[in-house]
C-alpha positions in Angstrom: 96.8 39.7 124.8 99.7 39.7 126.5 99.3 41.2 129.7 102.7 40.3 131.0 103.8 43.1 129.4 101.4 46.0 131.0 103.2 48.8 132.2 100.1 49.4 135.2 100.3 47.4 138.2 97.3 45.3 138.1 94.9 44.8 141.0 91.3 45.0 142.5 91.0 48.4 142.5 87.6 50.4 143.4 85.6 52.3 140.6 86.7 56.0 141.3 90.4 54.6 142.2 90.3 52.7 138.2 88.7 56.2 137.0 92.1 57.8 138.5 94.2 55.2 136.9 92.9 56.1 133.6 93.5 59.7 134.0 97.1 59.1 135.1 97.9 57.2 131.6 96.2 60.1 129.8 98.5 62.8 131.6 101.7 60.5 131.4 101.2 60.0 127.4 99.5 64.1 126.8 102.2 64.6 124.2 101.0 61.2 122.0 97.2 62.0 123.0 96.9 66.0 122.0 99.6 66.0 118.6 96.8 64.1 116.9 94.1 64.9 118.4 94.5 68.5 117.5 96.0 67.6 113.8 92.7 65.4 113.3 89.9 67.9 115.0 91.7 71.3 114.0 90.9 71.2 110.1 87.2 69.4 111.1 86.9 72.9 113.3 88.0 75.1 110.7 86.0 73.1 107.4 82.8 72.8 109.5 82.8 76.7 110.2 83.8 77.4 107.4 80.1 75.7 105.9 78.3 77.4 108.4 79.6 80.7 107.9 78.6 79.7 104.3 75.0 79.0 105.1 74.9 81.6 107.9 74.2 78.8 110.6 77.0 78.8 113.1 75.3 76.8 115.4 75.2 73.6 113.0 79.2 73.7 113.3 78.7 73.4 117.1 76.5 71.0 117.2 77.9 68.7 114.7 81.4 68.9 116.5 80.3 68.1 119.8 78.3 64.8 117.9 81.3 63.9 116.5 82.8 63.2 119.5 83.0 59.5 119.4 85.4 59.9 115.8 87.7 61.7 117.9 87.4 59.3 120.9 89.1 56.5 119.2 92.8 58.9 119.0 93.1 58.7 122.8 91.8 54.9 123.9 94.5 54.0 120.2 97.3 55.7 122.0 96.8 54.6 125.7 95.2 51.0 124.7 99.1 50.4 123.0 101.3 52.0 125.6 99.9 50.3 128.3 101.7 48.0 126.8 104.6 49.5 126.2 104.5 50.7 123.0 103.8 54.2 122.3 102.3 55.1 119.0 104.0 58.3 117.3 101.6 61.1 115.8 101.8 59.5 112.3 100.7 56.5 113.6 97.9 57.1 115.6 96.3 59.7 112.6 97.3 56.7 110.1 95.6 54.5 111.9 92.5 56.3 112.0 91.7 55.9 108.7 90.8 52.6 109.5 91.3 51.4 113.2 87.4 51.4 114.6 85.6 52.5 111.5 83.6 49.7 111.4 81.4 50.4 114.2 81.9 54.2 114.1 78.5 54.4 112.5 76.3 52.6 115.5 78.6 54.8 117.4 77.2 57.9 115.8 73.6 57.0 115.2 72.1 55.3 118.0 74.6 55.0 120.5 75.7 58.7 120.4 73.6 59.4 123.4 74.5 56.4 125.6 75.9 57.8 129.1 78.6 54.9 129.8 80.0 55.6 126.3 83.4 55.6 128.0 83.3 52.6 129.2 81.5 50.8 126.1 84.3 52.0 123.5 87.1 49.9 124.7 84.6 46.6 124.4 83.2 48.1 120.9 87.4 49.1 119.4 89.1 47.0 121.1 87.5 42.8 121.6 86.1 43.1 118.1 83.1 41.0 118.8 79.4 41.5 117.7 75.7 40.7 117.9 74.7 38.5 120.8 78.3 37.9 122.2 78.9 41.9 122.2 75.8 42.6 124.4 76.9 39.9 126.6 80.2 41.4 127.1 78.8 44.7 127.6 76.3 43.4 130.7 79.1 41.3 132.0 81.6 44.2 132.1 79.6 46.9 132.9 78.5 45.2 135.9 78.9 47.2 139.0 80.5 50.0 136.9 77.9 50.9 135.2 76.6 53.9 137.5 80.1 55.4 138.0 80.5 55.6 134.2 76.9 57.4 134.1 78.4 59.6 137.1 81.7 59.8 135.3 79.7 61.1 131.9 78.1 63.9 134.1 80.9 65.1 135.4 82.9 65.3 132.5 79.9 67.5 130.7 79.8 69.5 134.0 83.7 70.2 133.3 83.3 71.2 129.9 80.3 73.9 130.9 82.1 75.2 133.4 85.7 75.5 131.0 83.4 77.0 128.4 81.5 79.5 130.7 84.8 80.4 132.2 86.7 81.0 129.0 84.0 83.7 128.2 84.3 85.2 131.5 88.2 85.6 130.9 87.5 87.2 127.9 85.5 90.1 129.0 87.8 90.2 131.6 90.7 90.8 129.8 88.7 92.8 126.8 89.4 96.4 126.5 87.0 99.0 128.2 86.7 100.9 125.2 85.3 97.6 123.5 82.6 97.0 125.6 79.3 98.2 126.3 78.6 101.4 128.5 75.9 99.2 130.7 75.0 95.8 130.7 71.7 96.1 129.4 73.4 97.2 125.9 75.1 94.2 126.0 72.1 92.0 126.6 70.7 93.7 124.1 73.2 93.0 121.8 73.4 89.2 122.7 69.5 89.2 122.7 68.9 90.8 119.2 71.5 89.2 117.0 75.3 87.5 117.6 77.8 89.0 115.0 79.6 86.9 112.9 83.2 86.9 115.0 80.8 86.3 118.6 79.4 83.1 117.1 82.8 81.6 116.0 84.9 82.8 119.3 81.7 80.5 121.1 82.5 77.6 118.7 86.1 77.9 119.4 86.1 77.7 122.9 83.5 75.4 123.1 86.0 72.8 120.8 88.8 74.3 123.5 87.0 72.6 126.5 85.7 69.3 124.4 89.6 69.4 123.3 90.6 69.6 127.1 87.9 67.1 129.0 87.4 64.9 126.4 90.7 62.5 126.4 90.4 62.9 130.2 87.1 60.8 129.5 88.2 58.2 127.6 90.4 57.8 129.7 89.0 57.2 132.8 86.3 55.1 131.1 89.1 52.8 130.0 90.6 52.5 133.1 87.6 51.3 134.5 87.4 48.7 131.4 90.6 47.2 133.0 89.8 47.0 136.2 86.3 45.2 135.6 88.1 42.2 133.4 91.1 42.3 136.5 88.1 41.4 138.9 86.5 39.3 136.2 89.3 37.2 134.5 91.8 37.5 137.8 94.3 39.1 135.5 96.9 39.9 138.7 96.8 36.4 139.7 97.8 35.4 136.1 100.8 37.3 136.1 102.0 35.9 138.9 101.3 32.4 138.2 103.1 33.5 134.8 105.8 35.0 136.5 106.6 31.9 138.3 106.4 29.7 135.8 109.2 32.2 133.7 111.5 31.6 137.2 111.0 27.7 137.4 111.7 27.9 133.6 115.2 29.9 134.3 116.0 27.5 137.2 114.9 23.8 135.9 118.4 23.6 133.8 120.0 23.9 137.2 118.2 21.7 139.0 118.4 18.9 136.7 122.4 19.2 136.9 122.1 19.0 140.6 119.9 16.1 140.5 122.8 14.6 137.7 125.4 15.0 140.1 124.3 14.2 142.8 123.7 10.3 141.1 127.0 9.9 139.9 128.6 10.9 143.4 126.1 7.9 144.4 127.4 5.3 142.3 130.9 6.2 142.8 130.7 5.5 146.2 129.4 2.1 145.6 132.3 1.2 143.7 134.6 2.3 146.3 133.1 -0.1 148.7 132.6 -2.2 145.8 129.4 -2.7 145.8 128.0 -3.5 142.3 125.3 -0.8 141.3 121.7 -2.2 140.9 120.4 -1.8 138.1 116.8 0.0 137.4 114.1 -1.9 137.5 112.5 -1.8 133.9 109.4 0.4 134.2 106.0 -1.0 134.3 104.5 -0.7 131.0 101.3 1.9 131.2 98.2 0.1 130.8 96.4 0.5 127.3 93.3 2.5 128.5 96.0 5.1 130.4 96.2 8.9 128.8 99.2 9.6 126.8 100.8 13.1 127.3 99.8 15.7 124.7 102.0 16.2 121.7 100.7 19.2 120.0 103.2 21.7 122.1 105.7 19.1 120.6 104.7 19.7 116.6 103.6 22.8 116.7 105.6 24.8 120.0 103.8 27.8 121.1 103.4 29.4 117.6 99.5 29.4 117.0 98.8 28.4 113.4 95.0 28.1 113.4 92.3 29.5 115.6 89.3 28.4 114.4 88.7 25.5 116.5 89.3 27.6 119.5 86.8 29.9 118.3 84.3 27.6 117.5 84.7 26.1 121.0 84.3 29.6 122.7 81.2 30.3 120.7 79.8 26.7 121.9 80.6 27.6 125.3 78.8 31.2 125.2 75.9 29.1 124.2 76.1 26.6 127.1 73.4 27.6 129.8 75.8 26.9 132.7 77.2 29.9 131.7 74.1 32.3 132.0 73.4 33.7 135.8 69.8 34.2 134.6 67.9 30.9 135.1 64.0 31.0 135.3 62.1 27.8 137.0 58.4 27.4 137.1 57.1 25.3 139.7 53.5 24.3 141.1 53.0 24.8 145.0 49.9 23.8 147.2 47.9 26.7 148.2 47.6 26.9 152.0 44.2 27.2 153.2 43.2 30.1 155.5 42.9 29.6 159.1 39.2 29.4 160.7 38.7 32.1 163.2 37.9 31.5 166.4 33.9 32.9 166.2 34.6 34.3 170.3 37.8 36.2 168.5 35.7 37.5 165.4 33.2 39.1 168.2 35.4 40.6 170.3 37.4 42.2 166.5 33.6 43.4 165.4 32.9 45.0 169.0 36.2 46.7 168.8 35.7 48.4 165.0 31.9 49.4 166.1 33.7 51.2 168.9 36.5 52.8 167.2 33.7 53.9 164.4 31.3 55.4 167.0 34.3 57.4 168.7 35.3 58.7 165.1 31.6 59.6 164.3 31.5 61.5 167.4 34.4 63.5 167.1 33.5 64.5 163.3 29.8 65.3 164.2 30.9 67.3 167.1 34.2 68.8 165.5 32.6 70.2 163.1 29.5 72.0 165.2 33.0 73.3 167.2 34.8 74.3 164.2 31.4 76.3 163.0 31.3 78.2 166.5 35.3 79.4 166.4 34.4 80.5 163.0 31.2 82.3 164.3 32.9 83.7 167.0 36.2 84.9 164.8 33.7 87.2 162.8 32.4 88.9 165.5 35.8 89.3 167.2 37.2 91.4 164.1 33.9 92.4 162.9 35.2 96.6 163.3 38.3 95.6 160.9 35.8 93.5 157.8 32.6 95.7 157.8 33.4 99.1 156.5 35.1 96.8 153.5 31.9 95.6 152.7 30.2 98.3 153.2 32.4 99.7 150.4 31.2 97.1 148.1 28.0 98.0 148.2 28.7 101.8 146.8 29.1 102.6 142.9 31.8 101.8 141.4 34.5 104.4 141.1 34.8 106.5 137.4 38.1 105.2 135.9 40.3 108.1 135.3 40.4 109.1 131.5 43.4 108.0 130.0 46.4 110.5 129.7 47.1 112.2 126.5 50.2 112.3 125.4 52.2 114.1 122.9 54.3 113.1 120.1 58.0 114.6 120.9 58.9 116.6 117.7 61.8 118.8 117.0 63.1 121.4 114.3 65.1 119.9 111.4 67.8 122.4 112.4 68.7 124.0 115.7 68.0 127.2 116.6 70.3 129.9 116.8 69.5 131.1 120.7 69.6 126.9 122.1 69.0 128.3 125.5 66.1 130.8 125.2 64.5 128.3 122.9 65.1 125.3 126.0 63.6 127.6 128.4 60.7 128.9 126.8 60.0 125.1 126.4 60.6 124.6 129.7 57.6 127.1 130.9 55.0 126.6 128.1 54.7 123.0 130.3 56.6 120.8 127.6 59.7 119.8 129.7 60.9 117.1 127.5 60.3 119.0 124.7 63.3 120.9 126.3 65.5 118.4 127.4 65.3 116.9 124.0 66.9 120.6 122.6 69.6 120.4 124.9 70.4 116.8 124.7 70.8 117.4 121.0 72.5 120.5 121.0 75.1 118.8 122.9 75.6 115.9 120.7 76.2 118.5 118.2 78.7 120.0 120.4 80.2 116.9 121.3 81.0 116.0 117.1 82.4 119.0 116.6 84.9 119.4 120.0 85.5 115.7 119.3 86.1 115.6 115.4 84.0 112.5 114.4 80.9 111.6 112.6 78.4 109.6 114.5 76.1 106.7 112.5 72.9 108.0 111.9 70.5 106.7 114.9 73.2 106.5 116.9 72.2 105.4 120.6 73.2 107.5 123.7 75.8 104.9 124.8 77.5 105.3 121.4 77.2 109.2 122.3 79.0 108.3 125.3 81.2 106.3 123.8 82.6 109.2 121.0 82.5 111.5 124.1 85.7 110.3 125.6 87.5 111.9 122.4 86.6 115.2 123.7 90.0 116.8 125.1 88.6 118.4 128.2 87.4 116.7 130.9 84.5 118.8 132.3 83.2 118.9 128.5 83.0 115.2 129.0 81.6 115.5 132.2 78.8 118.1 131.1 77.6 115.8 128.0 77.5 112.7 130.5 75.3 115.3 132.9 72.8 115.9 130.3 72.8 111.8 129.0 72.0 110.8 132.3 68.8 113.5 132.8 67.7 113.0 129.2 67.5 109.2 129.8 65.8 109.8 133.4 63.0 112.0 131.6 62.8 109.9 128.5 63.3 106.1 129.8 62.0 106.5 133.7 59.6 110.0 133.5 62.0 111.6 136.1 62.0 115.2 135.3 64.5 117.7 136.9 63.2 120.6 139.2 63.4 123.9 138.2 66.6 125.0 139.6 68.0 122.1 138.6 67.5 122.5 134.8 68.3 126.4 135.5 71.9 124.6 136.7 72.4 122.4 133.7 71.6 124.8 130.8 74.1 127.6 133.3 76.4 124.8 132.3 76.0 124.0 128.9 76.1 127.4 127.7 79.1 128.1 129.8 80.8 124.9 128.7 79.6 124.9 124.7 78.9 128.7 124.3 75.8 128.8 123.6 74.7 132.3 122.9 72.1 133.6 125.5 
């Protein structure tokens, strides 16, 4: 890895701070994160709806794109994982690469690690270390470390975000609906929601819940990678190895220098001695090194920095994962003396058994005397309201009341055909006693009205909101107003068993034959 080449400033940072440093890549490289990731989960959308509009199961589509989450997940931490280095995948790229970049652990990642809450910060370790079995759970407990409740926190709030984009995407669209499109009260439309979601509702849901996954989601995987790189800075002191690698490039750039200083500097020396001619001494042959002393390495020598062959180094790293020394958990069993009790003193043990009989006696008291006192406030609470409980039970004691016979009601029937005279027919309804017999007529003498003023065909069974609805066609406003008069006291009779006075279903059929001419 070559982390001299990060574009982030490395440092100890604190969890929410790394969180924020994640989500800062992700807005700096949107363009390289969204092209794909809308090219890649666009057609899923569509062919997944597409099935379930097949099968008639709409819901499937949902659920299965919100469980393929982790698929998509691997688009972002690709694009973000190579330009924080530097390099910035195009779109072609990033979708090539996704035919084979992190498919070998995308099923685990499907099946039973779907439902882990630090996903985010598990991913990087699973896509981008490329180690398994025993050495992969060990750099999952090692890095996860003291980050492992902020990612739980982090999942939470990312899930919050999406509920919140979701529910407030289908609060901008009944905003922003037309009146005419929606129901005339909200209990239609919970009635609608309640009985059965049309075809368009259940796919404008999908879509916007894929909108809000689309949105949070590489915010996400973002912030659970930059958490990944601030656990291995604090682990592997990655800022301190940039500078010490940063210094070593400058001593690099400067030993040339410094050895031509150190060249000149000896010839000005021995020129001087032959000016005062003085003969130059020569060096003293070097001691030879000793047979049992180290000799410098020569394998930068052969082989420079180019690294031919790993495996040694690998088999050294997995022998020192193995080593104990290594492992924070150590368990030590031990044998220790138990320490006998103390005697008592037998002057102590008497004086502790005096002071329990005492504290017993005191308690038996109060309970045997508290409860004689609780029986007398009792006692005396009875005869202190004694005028307010006794005509109740004195009622008890009388027969129990006849239950009124149920009420008979009357099946509501009308002609097949209205009559000619609508209003003499209402009001002789009206005073034979069979009021909603009579609001009944009128209500459906002026739907008949209504159709032919407004020049439509209502559905057969059509509701009174749909009435209302096909009223607004109607050119003049006090027809309107008249059909939305008798709607409301039909539904108060029928719905609520609110029935108009007299004089105010005198008023209402005055207006209806005024308004429809009716024939009187």
């Amino acid at each position: 890895m070559r982390i001299e080449q990060l574009t982030v400033r490395l440092r100890a940072r604190s969890d929410w701070e790394a969180v924020e440093l994640g989500m800062a890549l992700v807005r700096r490289h949107a363009g390289a994160i969204w092209k794909p990731w809308w090219w890649l989960t666009l057609p899923v959308f569509a062919l997944l709806n597409l099935g379930a509009w097949w099968i008639d199961q709409f819901w499937l589509a949902a659920a299965l794109m919100w469980w393929l989450k982790p698929a998509f997940d691997r688009i972002p931490l690709y694009v973000i994982s190579r330009a924080v280095f530097g390099s910035v995948p195009g779109t072609r790229e990033t979708l090539r690469a996704q035919a084979s970049w992190g498919v070998r652990v995308l099923p685990h990642l499907l099946t039973w690690r779907r439902l882990s809450p630090v996903r985010s910060l598990y991913l990087p370790i699973d896509l981008l270390e490329g180690v398994q079995g025993e050495r992969l759970r060990q750099r999952r407990r090692i890095l996860a470390g003291q980050a492992y409740g902020t990612a739980i926190l982090l999942t939470l709030v990312c899930l919050h975000f999406e509920t919140a984009l979701l529910l407030g995407g289908v609060a901008a669209v009944v905003m922003y609906l037309p009146q005419d499109l929606l129901p005339d009260s909200m209990q239609a439309a919970f009635g609608m929601l309640a009985t059965e979601w049309p075809a368009w509702l259940k796919l404008g849901w999908n879509a916007l819940a894929w909108a809000a996954i689309s949105v949070v989601e590489p915010f996400y995987v973002g912030a659970g990678f930059g958490l990944y790189l601030n656990r291995r800075t604090q682990i592997e002191a990655w800022d301190l190895e940039i500078v010490f690698r940063t210094l070593r490039a400058r001593l690099s750039a400067a030993a040339p220098l410094l050895l031509a200083v150190m060249l000149w500097t000896g010839t000005d020396g021995a020129l001087a001695q032959e000016r005062h001619g003085e003969r130059p001494t020569p060096p003293s042959a070097a001691p030879a090194p000793p047979r049992d002393a180290p000799t410098p390495p020569t394998l930068p020598i052969v082989f420079g920095d180019q690294r031919v062959d790993d495996r040694a180094f690998r088999k050294a790293a997995d022998q020192a994962y193995r080593d104990p020394l290594l492992d924070r958990r150590h368990t030590q069993t031990s044998w220790e003396r138990r320490q006998r009790a103390p005697e008592q003193d037998p002057e102590v043990a008497v004086r502790d058994k005096a002071l329990l009989g005492g504290i017993g006696n005191v308690v038996a008291f109060i309970g045997e005397w508290g409860l004689w006192l609780v029986v007398g406030v009792l006692v005396l609470a009875l005869l202190v309201t004694v005028r307010h409980w006794w005509p109740w039970m004195r009622g008890l004691a009388r027969s129990p009341a006849v239950a009124p016979e149920p009420a008979v009601t009357e099946a509501l029937t009308l002609p097949e055909t209205l009559p000619e005279d609508i209003a003499t027919a209402a009001r002789r309804a009206w005073r034979e006693g069979r009021p909603r017999h009579a609001l009944a007529l009128l209500y459906r003498a002026s739907v008949d009205s209504m159709v032919r003023r407004a020049d439509i065909v209502l559905p057969p069974g059509a509701t009174e909101a749909e009435c209302l609805r096909a009223s607004r066609r109607m050119p003049q406003a006090a027809d309107r107003q008249a059909f939305a008069r008798v709607v409301r006291i039909w539904q108060y009779a029928a719905y609520a068993e609110r029935l108009p006075d007299d004089d105010e279903f005198e008023a209402l059929l005055g207006e209806l034959q005024q308004r429809y001419g009716w024939v009187s």
